[in-house]
N, C-alpha and C positions, 0 to 999 in steps of 0.2 A: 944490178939493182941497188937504189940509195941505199943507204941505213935509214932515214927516214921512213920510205915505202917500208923496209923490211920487216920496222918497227911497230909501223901501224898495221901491215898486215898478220902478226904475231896479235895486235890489241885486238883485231877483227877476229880473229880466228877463238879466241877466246869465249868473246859476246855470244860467235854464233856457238858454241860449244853445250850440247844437254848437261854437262856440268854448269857453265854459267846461269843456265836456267836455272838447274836445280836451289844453287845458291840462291837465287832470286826467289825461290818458294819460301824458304826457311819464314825469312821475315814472320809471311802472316800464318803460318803455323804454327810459330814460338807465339804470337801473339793470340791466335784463338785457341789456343792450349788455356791460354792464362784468363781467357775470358772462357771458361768452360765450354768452348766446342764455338762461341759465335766469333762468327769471321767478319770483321771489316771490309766492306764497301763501300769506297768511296765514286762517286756519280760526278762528274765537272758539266756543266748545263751552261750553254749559253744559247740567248732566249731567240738569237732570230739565225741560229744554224739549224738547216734544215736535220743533218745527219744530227745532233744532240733533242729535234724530235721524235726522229723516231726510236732513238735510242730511250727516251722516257715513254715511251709507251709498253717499254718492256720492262721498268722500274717494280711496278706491283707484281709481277709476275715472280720477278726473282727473288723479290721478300717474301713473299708465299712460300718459294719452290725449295730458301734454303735455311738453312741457319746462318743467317746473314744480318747485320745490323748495318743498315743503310741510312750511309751520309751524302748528301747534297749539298753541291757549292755551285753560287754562281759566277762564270767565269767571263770578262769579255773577249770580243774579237782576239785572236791571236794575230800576232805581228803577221805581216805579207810579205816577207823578205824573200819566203823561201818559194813564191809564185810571182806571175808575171805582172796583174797588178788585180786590185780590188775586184774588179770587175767581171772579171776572167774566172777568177777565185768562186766567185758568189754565183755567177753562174753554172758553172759546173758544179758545183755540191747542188742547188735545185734541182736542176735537170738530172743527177746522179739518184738523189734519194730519193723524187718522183718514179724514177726508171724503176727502181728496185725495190719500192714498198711493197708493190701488191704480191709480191714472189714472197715476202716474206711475213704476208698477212698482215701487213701498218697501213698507213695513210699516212699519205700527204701528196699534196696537189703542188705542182710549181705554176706560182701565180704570174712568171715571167720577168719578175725585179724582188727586190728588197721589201719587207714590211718599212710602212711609214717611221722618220725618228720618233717621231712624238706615242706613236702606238709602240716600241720598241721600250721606250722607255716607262711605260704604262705596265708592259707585260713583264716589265724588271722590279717597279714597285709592287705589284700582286704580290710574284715569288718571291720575296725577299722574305716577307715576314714567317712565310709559309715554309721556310726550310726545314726548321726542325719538329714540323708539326707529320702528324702519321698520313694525312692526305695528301702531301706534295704532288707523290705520283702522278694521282687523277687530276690535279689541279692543274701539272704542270702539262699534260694533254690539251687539257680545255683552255688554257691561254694558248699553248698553241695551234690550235686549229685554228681559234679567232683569229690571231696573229697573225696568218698564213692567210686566214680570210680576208684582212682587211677591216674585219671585224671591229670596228672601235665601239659601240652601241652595246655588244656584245662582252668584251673587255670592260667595258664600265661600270657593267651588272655585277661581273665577278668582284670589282674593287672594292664594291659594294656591298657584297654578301660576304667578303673574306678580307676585308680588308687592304692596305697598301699602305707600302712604306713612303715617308720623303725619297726623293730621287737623290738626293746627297747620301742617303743610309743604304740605299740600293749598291749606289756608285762606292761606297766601301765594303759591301759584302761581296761585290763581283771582285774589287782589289783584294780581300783576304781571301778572296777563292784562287785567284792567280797566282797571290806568291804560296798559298799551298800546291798549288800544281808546279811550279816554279821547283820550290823546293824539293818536291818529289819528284823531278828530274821530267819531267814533259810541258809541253808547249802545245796541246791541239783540243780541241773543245768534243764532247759527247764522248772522253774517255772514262773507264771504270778502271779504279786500282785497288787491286785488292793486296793487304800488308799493312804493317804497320810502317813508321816514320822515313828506316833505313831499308831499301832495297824494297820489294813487293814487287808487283807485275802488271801490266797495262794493257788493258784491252780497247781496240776502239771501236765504238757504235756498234750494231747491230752484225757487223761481221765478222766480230771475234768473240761475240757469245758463245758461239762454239766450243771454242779453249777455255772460256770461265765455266759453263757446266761442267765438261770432261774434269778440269780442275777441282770443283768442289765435289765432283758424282766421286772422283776418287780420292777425298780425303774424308767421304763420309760424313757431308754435311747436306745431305739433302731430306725432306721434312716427306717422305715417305716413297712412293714410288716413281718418282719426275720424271718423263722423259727430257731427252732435251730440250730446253724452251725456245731455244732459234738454232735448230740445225742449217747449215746452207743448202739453197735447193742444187739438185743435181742436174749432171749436165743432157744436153737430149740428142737426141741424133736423127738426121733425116733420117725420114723411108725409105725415101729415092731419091737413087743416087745422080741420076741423071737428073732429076730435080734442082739436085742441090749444088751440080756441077756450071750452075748457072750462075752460085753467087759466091762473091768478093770477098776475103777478110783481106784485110790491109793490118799488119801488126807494125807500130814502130818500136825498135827497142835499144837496149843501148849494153856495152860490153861490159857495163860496171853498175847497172842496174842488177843486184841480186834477186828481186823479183821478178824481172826477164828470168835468168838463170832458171829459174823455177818453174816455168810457167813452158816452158819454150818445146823441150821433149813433148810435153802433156799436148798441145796445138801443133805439134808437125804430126805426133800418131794420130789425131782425130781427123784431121783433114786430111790426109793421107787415105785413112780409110772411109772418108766419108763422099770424096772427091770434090770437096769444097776448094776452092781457089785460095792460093796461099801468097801474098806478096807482103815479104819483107822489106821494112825501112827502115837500117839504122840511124841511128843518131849518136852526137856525142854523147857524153855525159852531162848530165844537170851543169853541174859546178866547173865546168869547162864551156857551157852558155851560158856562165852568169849569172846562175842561180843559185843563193846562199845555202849550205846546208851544215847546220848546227849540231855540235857535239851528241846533246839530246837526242837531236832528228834522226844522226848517223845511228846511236848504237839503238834505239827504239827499231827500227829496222832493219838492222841483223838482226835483234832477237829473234822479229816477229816473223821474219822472212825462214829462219829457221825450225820454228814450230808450225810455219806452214810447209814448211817443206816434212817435217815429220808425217804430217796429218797427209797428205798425198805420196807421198812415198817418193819422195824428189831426193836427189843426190847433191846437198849441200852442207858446205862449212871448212872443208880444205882449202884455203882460198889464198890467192896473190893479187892485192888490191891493184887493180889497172888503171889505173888513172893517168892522163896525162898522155905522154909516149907510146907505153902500151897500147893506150886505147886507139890512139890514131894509127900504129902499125897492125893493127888487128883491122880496122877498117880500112886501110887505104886495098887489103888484099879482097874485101867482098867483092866489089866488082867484079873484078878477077874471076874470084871463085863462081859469083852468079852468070860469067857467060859462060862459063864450064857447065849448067849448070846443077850446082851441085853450093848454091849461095844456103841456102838452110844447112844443109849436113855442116857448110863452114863456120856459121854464128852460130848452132849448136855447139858446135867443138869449142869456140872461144869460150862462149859462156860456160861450161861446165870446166873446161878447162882451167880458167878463171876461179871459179868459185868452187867446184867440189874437188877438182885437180892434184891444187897448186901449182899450178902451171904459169911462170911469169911469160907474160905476150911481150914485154919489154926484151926479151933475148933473142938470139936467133935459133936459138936450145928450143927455148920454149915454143916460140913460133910455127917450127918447123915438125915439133910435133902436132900440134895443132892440124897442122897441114895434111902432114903424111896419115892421120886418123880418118881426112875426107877423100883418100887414096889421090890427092894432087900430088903435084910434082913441086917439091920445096924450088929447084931450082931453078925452074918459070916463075915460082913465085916471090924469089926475092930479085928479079927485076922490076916487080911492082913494085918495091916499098919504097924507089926512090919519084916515082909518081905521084904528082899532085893533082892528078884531075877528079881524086875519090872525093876531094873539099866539093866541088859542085854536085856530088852525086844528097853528099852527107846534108850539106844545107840545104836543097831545095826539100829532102826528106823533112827538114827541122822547119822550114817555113808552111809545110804541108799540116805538121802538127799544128803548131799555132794558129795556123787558120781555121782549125777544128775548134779555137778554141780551147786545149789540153795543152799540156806542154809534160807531164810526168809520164815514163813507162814503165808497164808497159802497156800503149796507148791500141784501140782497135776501132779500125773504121769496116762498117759491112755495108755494101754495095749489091743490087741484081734484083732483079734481073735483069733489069731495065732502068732506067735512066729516071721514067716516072715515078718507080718506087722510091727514089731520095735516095740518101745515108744514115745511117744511126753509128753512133760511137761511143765510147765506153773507156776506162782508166782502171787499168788494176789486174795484176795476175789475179786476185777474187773474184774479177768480171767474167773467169771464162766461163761459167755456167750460164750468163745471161748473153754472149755471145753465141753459145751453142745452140740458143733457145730463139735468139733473132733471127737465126741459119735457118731453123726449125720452121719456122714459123714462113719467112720469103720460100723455103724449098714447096713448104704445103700451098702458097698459093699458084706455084709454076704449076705442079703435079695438077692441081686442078681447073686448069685451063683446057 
């Protein structure tokens, strides 16, 4: 192994560590100490992301539910370095937050494209002035339902009754919302950081409230008996099983994806037991297809992938960063393993290998135990590593992504029973409940045929 990898896999191993968290609490603890118990929340809002409305809809709720002194910034677009381009992008957060509102009691509708520019920038003069006023919350709702509407008639009224900034003054409160989020070490719009200046902790949109209530319910800032205000819904399971033996997941994932790692045991036991069809398709890694991922980007996702792996009871943070070599000797053996097969138990083993392990795939140490855990034979299997035909298996898998539309894992397409019922997909080891729930839902209409 380099020194480099070694090095960074040492810096990783750290991030993902319940001691690095911890350090990362102090922050806004020493700071709502010194504010008498109220804790800093800060909101980043950008006005035509879907996921930063439904994340304001949950705004009033959490000044309610805590001793919280809630701050709002407006942020614009975040760079698209780290997706495939604008379009793709903007697409999938619609169709994403649409899929997922009603599960978690919000609204929003995907109108099929972008709000208009000139309505976009209407709904940035409104909120602008409105930041530090106690009504943002509700306000920032009702600009965006209009906004989402199409709504301009509507928008016009609000500018009307509440006022609106010049679009020049707007266009610098979104730049001082950025380089405050800049500074505080994140780059992604509808996140909440709670802490003060140095270190704090970042939650984003509506699927990591989770860990901010758990967080404040345990430092005893909650304003009297709160339940959780957005638990995630759980996962469902067919009936019947022969129902449900009818339809498709398609997971793609990747050996250096940490939320694969995570996600991956949780989706072989339920399909396993529910006899839902299982097909795997790796992929390379992001940054090995040429797509950027930023120091920010990198350690935001250890952390978070770690305290969701807390909260599930997942096996992560021992880890030997695979990238590169590793990752293609790890994949050139799935083939392999899958006409054995026995291709799951093998991208199991890498992944946790990988990540909860320390297991470097770059060796033949490592590999080989890798191997020998899916009871194969190391020494059939390293005549595969000097084969190249796993490159045609792995691209057509990575072209199959992009055609969805997606391009992060870990990605899920669900298929069945039939051809007429379509596909529906989905991004995100957090999607497996609403995966479970798509199964749910095609196995109930087979059963009742």
């Amino acid at each position: 192994m380099s020194v480099t990898r070694q090095l960074s896999s040492v810096v990783a191993r750290a991030v993902a560590s319940r001691s690095w968290r911890e350090l990362q609490h102090l922050p806004a603890t020493l700071q709502a100490r010194r504010r008498g118990g109220r804790w800093v929340l800060e909101f980043f809002h950008q006005v035509d992301d879907p996921h930063s409305h439904l994340a304001a809809q949950c705004l009033a709720g959490l000044r309610s539910s805590y001793e919280v002194d809630l701050i709002v910034h407006l942020v614009p677009p975040q760079p698209l370095a780290a997706h495939p381009d604008a379009d793709t992008y903007q697409a999938w957060s619609r169709r994403d937050a649409a899929d997922v509102a009603p599960d978690y009691g919000l609204e929003f509708r995907d109108p099929g494209g972008q709000p208009q520019v000139e309505l976009v920038r209407l709904a940035r003069r409104i909120l602008s002035p409105a930041l530090e006023r106690s009504f943002f919350p509700e306000l920032a709702v009702e600009v965006g339902q209009a906004l989402w509407r199409d709504d301009g008639a509507e928008l016009e009224l609000l500018a009307a009754r509440h006022g609106a900034d010049p679009d020049t003054t707007a266009q610098a409160r979104e730049a001082c919302g950025d380089e405050r989020r800049r500074r505080l070490g994140h780059y992604a719009a509808g996140m909440f950081h709670l802490g003060g200046d140095w270190g704090g902790e970042w939650y984003w949109g509506v699927d990591r409230l989770l860990h901010l209530d758990a967080r404040l319910a345990a430092a005893g800032a909650t304003l009297g008996a709160t339940p959780p205000l957005m638990p995630r819904p759980v996962m469902q399971w067919p009936r019947d099983k022969v129902a449900a033996s009818a339809i498709r997941i398609e997971c793609f994932a990747s050996v250096r994806s940490p939320y694969s790692a995570i996600v991956m045991r949780r989706l072989l036991d339920w399909t396993g037991a529910t006899g839902v069809e299982l097909v795997l398709r790796p992929v390379l890694p992001m940054v090995m297809r040429g797509v950027a991922l930023s120091r920010a980007k990198g350690f935001y996702i250890l952390s978070d992938t770690a305290r969701e792996a807390d909260r599930v009871g997942a096996r992560f943070g021992w880890l030997v960063d695979p990238i590169g070599e590793p990752a293609e000797r790890a994949l050139a053996l799935f083939p392999w393993a899958e006409s054995k097969g026995l291709g799951d138990r093998y991208l199991l083993s890498c992944l946790e290998g990988a990540w909860a392990d320390g297991i470097d795939l770059g060796s033949d140490r490592g590999l080989s135990r890798v191997v020998a855990r899916c009871d194969l034979p190391w020494g059939e299997a390293r005549g595969w590593l000097a084969r190249d035909d796993w490159r045609d298996v792995i691209e057509a898998n990575r072209q199959a992504l992009y055609e969805l539309g997606l391009w992060g894992v870990p990605s899920f397409r669900v298929t069945g029973p039939d051809a007429a019922a379509g596909s529906w997909t989905t991004w995100g080891q957090d999607r497996l409940w609403r995966v479970t729930r798509e199964v749910a839902r095609r196995a109930e209409l087979v059963a009742a045929r």
